[in-house]
C-alpha positions in Angstrom: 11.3 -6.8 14.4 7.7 -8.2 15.7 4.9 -7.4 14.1 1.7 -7.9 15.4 0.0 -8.3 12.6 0.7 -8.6 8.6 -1.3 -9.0 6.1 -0.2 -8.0 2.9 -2.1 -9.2 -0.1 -0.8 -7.9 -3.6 -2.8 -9.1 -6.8 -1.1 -7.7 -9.9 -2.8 -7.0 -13.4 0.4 -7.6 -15.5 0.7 -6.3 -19.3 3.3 -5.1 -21.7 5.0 -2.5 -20.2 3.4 -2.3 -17.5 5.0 -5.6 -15.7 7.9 -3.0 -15.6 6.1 -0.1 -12.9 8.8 2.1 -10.7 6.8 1.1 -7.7 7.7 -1.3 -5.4 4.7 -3.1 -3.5 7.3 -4.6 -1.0 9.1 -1.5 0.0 6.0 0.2 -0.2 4.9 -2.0 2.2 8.4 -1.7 4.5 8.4 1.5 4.5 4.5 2.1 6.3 5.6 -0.7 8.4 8.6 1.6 9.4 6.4 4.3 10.0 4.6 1.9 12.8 2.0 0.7 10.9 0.6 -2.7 12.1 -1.3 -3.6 9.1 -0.9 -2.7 5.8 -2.8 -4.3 2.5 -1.4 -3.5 -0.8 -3.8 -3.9 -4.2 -1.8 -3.1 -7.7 -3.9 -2.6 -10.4 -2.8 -1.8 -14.2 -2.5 2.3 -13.3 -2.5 2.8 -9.2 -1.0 0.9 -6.4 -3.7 1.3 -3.3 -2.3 1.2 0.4 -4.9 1.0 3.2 -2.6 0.4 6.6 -3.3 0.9 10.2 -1.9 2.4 13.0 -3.3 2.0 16.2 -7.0 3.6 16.0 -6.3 5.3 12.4 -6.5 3.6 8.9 -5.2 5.8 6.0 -6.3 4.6 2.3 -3.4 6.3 0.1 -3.9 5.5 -4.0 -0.2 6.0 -6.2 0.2 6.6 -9.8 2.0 2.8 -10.4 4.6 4.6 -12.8 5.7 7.6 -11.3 5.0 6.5 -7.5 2.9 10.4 -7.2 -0.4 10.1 -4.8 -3.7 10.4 -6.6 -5.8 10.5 -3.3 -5.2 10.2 0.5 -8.1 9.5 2.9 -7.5 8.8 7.2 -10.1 7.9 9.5 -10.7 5.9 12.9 -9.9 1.7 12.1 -12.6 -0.5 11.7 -12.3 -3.8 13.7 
């Protein structure tokens, strides 16, 4: 599959039980890339797993409960360069 661009940065506050979240960063990642999204960044932090990803002239910012995988918030506007 070509990509145009990826950049996928994931920085991960581990702890206790959390090192053991039902999200996966990766195929969270996969799948907006499936979708036809060029660029996707994932950040994990110790409660939510944020997504900001592009598609063409849109950028979505979608923020996940890290256990459950539910979405807290999703915001979509035009990309910034």
């Amino acid at each position: 599959m070509n990509r145009k661009t990826l950049m996928l940065s994931v920085a991960m506050i581990l702890g206790g039980s959390m090192a053991w979240a039902q999200i996966d960063p990766q195929a969270l990642a996969d799948d907006y890339f499936q979708q036809g999204y060029t660029r996707v960044e994932i950040t994990v932090g110790p409660g939510d797993v944020k997504v900001e990803a592009v598609n063409g002239a849109t950028q979505v910012e979608v923020v996940y409960v890290r256990a459950t995988g539910a979405v807290i918030s999703r915001e979509s506007g035009p990309a910034s360069l």
